[in-house]
mmCIF file of the C-alpha atoms, coordinates in Angstrom:
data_MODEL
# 
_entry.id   MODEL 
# 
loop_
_atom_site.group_PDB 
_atom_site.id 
_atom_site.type_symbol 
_atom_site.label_atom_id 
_atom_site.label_alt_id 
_atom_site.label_comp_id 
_atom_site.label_asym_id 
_atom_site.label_entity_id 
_atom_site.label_seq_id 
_atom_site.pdbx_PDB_ins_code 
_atom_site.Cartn_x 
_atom_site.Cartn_y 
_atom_site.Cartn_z 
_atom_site.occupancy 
_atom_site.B_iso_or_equiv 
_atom_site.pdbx_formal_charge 
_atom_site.auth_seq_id 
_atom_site.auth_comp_id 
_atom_site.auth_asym_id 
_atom_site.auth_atom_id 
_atom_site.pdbx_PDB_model_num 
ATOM 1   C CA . UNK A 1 1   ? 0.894   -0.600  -4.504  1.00 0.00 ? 1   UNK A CA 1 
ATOM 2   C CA . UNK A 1 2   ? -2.241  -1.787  -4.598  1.00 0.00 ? 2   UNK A CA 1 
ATOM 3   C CA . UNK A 1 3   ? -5.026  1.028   -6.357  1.00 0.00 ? 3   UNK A CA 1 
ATOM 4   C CA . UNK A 1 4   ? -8.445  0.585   -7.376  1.00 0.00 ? 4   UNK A CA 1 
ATOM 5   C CA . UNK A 1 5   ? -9.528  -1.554  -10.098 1.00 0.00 ? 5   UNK A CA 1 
ATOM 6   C CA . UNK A 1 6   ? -6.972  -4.282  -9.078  1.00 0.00 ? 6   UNK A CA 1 
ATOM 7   C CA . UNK A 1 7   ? -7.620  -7.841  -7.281  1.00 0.00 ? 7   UNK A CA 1 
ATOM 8   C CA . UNK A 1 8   ? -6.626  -7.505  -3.930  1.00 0.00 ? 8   UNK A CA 1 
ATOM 9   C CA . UNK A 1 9   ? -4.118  -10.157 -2.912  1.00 0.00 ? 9   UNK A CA 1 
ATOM 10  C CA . UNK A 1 10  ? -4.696  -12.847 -0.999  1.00 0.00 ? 10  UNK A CA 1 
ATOM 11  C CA . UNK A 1 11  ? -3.669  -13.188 2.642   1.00 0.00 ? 11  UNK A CA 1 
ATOM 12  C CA . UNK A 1 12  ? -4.323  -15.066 5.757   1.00 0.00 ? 12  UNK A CA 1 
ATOM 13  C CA . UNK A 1 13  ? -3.090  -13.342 9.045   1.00 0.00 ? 13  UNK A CA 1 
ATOM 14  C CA . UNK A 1 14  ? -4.029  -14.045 13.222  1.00 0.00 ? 14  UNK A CA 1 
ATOM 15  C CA . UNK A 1 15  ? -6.320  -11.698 14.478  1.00 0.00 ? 15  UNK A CA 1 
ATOM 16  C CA . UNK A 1 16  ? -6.628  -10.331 18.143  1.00 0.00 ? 16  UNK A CA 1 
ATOM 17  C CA . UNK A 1 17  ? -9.597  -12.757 18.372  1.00 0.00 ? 17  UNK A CA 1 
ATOM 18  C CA . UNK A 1 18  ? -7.358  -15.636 18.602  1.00 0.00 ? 18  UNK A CA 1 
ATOM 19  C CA . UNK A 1 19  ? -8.510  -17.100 15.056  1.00 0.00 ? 19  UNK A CA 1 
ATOM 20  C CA . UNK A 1 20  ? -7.196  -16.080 11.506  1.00 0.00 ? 20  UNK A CA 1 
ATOM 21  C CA . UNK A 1 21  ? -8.556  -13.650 8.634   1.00 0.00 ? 21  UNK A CA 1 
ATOM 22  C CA . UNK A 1 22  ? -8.271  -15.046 5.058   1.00 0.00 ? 22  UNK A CA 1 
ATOM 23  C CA . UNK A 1 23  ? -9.608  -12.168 2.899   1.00 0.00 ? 23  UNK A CA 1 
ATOM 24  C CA . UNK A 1 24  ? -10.940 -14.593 -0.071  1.00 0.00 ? 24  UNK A CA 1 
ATOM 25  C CA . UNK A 1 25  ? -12.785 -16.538 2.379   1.00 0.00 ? 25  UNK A CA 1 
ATOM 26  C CA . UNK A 1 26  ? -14.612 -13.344 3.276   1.00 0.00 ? 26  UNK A CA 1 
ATOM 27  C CA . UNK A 1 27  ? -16.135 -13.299 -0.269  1.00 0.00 ? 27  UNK A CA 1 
ATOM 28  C CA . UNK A 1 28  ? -19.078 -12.123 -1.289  1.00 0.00 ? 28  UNK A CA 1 
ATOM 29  C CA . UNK A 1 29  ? -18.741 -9.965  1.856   1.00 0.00 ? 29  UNK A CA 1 
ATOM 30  C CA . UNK A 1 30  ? -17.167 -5.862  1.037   1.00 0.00 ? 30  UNK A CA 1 
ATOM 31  C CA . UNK A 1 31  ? -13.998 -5.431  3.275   1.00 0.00 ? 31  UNK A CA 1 
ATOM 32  C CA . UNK A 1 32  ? -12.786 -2.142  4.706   1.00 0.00 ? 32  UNK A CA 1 
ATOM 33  C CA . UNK A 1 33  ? -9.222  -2.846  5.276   1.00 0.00 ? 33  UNK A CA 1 
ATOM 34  C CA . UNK A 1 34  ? -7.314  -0.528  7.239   1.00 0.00 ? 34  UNK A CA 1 
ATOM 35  C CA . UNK A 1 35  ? -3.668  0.473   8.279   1.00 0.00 ? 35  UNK A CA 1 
ATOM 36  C CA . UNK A 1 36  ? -2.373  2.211   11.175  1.00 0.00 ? 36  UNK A CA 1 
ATOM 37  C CA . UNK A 1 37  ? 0.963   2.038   12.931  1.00 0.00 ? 37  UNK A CA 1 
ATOM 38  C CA . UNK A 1 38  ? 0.921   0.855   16.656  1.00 0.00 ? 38  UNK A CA 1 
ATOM 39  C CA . UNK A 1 39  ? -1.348  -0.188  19.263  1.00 0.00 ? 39  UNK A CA 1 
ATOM 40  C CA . UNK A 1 40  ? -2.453  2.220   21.658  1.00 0.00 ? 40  UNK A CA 1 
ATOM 41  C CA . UNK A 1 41  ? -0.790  5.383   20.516  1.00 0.00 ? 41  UNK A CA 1 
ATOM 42  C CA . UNK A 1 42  ? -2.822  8.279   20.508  1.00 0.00 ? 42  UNK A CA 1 
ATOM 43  C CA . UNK A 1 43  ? -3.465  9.004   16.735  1.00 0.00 ? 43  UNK A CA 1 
ATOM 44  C CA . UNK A 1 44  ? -4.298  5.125   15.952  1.00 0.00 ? 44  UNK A CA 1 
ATOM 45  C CA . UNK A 1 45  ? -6.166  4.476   18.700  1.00 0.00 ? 45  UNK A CA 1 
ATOM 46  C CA . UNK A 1 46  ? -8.495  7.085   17.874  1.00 0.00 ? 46  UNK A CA 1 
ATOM 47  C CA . UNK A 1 47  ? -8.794  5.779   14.499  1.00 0.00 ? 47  UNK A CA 1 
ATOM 48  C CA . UNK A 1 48  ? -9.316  1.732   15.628  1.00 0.00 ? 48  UNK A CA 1 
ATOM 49  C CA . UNK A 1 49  ? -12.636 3.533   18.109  1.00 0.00 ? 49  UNK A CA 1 
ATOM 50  C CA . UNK A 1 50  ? -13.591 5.599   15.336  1.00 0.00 ? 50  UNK A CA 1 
ATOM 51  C CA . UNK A 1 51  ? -14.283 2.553   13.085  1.00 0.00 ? 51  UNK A CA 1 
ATOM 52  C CA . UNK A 1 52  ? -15.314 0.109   15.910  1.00 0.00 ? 52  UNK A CA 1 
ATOM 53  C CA . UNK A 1 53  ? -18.204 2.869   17.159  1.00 0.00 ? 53  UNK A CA 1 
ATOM 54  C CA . UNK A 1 54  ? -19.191 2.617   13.485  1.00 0.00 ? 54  UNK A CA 1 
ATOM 55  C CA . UNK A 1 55  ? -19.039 -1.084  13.113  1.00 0.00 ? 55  UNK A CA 1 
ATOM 56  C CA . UNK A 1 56  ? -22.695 -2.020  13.837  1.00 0.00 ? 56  UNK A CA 1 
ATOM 57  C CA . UNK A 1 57  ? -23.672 0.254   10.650  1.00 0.00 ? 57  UNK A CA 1 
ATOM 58  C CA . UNK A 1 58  ? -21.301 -1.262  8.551   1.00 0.00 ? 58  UNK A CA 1 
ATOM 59  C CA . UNK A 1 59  ? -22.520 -4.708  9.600   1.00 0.00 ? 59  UNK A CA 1 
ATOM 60  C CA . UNK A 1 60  ? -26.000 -3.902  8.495   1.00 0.00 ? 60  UNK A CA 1 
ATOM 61  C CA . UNK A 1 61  ? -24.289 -3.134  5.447   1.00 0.00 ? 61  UNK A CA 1 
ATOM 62  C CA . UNK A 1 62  ? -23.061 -6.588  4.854   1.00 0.00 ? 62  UNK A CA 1 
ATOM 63  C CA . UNK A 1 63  ? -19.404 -4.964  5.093   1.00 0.00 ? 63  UNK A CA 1 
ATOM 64  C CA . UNK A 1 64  ? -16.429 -6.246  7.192   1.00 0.00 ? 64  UNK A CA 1 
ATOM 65  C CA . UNK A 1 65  ? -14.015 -3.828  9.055   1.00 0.00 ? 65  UNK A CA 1 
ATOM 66  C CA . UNK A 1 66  ? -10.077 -5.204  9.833   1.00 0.00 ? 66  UNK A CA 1 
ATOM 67  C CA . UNK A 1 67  ? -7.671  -2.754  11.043  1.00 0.00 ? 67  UNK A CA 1 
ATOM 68  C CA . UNK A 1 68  ? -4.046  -4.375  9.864   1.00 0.00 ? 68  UNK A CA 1 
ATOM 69  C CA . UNK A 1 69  ? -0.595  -3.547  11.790  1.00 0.00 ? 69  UNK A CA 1 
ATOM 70  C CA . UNK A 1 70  ? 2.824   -4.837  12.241  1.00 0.00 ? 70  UNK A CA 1 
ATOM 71  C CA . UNK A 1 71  ? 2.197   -5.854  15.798  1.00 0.00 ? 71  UNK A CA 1 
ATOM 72  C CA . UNK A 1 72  ? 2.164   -8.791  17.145  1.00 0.00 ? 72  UNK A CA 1 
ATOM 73  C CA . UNK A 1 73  ? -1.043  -10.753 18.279  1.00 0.00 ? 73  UNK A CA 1 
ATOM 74  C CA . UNK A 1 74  ? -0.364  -10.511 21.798  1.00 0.00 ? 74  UNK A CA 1 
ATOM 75  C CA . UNK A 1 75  ? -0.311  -6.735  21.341  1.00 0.00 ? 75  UNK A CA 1 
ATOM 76  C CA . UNK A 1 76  ? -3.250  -6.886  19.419  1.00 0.00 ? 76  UNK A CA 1 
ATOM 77  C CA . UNK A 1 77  ? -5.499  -9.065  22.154  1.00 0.00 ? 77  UNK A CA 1 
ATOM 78  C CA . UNK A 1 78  ? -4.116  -6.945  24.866  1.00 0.00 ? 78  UNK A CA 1 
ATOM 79  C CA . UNK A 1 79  ? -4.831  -3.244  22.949  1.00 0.00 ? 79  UNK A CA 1 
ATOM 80  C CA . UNK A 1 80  ? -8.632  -4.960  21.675  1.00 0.00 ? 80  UNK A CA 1 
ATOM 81  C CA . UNK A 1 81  ? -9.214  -6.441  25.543  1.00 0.00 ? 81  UNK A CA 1 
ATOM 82  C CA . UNK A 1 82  ? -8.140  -2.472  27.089  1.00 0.00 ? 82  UNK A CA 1 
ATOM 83  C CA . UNK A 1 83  ? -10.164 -0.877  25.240  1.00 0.00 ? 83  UNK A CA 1 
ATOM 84  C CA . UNK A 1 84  ? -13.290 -3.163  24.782  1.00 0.00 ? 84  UNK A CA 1 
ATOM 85  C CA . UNK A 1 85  ? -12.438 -3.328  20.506  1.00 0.00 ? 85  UNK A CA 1 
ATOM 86  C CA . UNK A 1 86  ? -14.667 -5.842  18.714  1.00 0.00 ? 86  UNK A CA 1 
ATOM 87  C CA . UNK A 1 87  ? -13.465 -5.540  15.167  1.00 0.00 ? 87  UNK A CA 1 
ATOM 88  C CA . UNK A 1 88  ? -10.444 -7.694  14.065  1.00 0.00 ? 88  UNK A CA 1 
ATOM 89  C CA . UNK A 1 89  ? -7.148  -6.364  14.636  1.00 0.00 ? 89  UNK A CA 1 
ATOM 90  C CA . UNK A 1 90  ? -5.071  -8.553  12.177  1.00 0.00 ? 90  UNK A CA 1 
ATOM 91  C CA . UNK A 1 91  ? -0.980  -8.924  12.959  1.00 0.00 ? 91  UNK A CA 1 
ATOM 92  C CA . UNK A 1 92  ? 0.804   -8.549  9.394   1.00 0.00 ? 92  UNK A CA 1 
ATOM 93  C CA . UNK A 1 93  ? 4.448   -9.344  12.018  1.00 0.00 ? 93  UNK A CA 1 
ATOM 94  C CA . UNK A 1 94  ? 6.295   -9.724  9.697   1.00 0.00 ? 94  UNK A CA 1 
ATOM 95  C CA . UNK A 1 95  ? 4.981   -6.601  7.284   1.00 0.00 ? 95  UNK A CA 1 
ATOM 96  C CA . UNK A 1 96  ? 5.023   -8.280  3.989   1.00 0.00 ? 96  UNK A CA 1 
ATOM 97  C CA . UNK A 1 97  ? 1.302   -7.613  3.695   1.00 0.00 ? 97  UNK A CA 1 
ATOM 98  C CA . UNK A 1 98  ? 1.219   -4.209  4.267   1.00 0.00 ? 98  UNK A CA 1 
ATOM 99  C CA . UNK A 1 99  ? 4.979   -3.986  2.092   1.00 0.00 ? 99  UNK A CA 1 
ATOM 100 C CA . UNK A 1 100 ? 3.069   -5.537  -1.009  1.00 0.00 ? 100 UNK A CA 1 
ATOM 101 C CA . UNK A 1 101 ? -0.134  -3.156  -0.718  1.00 0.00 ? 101 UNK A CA 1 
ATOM 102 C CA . UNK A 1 102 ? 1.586   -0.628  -0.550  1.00 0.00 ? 102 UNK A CA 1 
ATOM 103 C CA . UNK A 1 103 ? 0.772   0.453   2.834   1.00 0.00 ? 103 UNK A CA 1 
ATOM 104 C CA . UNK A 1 104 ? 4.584   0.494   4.544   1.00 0.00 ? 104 UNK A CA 1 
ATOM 105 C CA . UNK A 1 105 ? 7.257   2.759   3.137   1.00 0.00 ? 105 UNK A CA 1 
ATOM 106 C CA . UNK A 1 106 ? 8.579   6.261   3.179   1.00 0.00 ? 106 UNK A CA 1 
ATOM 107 C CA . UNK A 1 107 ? 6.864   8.879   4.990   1.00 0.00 ? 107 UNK A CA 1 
ATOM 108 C CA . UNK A 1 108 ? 7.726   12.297  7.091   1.00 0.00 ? 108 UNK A CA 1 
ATOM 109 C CA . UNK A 1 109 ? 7.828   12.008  10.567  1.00 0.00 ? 109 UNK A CA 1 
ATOM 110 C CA . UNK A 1 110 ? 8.786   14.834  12.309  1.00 0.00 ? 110 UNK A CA 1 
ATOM 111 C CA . UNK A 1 111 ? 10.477  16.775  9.775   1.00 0.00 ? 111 UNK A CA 1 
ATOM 112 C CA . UNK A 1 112 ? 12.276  13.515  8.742   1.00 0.00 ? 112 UNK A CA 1 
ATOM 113 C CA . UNK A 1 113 ? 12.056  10.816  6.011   1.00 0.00 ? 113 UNK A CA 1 
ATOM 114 C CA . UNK A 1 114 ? 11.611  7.691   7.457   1.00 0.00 ? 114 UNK A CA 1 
ATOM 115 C CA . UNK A 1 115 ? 10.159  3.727   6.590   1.00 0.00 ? 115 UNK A CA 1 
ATOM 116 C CA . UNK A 1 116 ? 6.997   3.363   8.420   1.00 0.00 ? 116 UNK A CA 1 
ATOM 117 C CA . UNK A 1 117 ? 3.264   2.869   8.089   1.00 0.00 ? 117 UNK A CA 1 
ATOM 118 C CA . UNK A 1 118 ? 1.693   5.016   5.351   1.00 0.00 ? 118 UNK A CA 1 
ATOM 119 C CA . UNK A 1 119 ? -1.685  5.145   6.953   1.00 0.00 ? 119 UNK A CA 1 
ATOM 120 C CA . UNK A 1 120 ? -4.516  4.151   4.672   1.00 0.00 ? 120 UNK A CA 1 
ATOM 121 C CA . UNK A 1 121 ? -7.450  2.431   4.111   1.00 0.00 ? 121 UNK A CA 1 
ATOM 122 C CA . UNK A 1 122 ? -8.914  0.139   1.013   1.00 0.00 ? 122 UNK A CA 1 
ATOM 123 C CA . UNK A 1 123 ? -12.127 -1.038  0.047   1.00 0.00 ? 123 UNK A CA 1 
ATOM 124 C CA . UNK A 1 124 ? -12.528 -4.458  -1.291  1.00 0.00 ? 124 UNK A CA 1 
ATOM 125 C CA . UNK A 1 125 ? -15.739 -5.582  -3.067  1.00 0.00 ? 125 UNK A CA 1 
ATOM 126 C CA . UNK A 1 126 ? -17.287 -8.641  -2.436  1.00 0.00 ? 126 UNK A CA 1 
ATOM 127 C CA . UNK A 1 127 ? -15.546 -10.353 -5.960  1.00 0.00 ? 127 UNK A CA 1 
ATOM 128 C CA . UNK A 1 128 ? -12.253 -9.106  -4.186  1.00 0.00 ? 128 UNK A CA 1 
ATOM 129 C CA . UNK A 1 129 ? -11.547 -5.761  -6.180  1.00 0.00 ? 129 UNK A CA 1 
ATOM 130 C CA . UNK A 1 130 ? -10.378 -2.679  -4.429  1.00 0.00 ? 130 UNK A CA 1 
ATOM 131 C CA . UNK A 1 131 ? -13.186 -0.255  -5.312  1.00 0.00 ? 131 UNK A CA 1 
ATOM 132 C CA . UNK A 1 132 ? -11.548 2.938   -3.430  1.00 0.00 ? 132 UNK A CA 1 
ATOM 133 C CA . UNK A 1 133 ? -8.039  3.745   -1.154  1.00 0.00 ? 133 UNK A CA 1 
ATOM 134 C CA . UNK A 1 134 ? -7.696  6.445   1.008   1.00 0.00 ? 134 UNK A CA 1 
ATOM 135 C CA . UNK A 1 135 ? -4.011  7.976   2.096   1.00 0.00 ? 135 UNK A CA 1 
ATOM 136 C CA . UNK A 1 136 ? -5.361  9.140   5.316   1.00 0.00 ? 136 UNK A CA 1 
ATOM 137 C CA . UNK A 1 137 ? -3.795  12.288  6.995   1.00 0.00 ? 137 UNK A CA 1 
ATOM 138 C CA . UNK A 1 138 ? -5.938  13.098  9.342   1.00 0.00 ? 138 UNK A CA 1 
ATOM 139 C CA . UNK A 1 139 ? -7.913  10.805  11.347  1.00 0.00 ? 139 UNK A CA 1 
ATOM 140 C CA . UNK A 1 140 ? -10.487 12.373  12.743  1.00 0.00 ? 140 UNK A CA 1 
ATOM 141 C CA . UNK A 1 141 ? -13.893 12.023  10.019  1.00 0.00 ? 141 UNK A CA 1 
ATOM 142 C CA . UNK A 1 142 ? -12.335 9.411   8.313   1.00 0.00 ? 142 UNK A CA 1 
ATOM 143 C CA . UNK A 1 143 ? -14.330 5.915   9.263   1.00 0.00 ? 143 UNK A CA 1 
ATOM 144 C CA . UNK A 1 144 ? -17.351 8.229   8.805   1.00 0.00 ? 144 UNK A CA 1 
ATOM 145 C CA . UNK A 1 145 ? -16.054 9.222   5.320   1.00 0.00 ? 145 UNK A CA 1 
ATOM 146 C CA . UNK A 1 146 ? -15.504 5.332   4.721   1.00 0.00 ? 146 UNK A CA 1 
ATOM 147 C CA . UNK A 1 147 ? -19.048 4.192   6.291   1.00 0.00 ? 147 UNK A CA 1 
ATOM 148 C CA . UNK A 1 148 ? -20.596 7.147   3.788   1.00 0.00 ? 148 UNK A CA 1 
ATOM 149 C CA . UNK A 1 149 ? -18.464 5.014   0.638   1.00 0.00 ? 149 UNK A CA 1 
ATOM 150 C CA . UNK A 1 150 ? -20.172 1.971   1.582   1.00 0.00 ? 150 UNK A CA 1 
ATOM 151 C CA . UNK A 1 151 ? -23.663 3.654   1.923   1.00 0.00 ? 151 UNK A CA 1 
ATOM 152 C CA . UNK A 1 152 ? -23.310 5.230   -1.423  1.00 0.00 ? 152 UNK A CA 1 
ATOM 153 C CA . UNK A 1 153 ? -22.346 1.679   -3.606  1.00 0.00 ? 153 UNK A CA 1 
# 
C-alpha cells in the first residue's frame, strides 16, 4: 500500500481521451489520483462530477485530477462522452496499478467480504511523493475536502 511519505510508482495507462497518462511525465505538476469502482454507477459517478465540477479550481492550482478504474477504455470514452467528463479517466484493465497502491482488495459489500475497489484518493507532489490518502466512505464532500488539501499546501 502506498501511504504518505513514499514515491509514488510509476505507471503509464490509456485514458478516455484516447492518449496515455505517465504519472512521472506529469512532474513538477501535483496529481490528485483517484479510485472508484465502475463507470456509471450511481455512487462513482457522483464522485467522477464531483471532481470534474471542481476541476477548473484545481487547474488554477497547477494540480492534475485522474480518476483510475479497472474498466476498460472503451467504457471509459463512452461514460466521459455521456456525461460531458473532461478530466482523465485512466483504464488500470488489468488492475495491477490499483493492486500495488493499494487501492483493490478486501472490502464489505453488503454485509459480505469481498475483493473489490477500496475507494480512495492520493495526492502526489510535484517531485512524485504522496503528500496525503484518503479511504473514502462517503462520497459526497469529498473532491471539495481534496480541492481544500491543495489550497492549504
Amino acid at each position: 500500500m502506498i501511504e504518505p511519505g513514499m514515491a509514488a510508482p510509476d505507471f503509464t495507462l490509456l485514458a478516455s481521451d484516447g492518449g496515455t497518462v505517465t504519472l512521472s511525465a506529469l512532474r513538477p505538476q501535483p496529481v490528485v489520483l483517484f479510485a472508484y469502482g465502475k463507470d456509471g454507477t450511481p455512487t462513482c459517478t457522483n464522485a467522477i462530477m464531483d471532481f470534474d465540477a471542481l476541476l477548473p479550481q484545481f487547474q488554477a492550482l497547477g494540480v492534475a485530477v485522474l480518476g483510475l478504474s479497472k474498466d476498460p477504455v472503451r467504457s471509459h470514452v463512452r461514460f466521459a462522452a455521456k456525461q460531458e467528463i473532461r478530466l482523465p479517466l485512466l483504464s488500470d484493465h488489468g488492475g495491477q496499478v490499483m493492486e500495488d497502491w493499494g487501492l483493490f482488495g478486501e472490502k464489505l459489500f453488503f454485509g459480505k467480504q469481498v475483493q473489490g475497489v477500496l475507494r480512495g484518493t492520493l495526492l502526489i507532489g510535484g517531485d512524485g511523493v504522496v503528500l496525503r490518502r484518503w479511504q473514502v466512505d462517503r462520497v459526497k464532500g469529498h473532491a471539495a475536502e481534496v480541492l481544500a488539501a491543495v489550497q492549504a499546501m
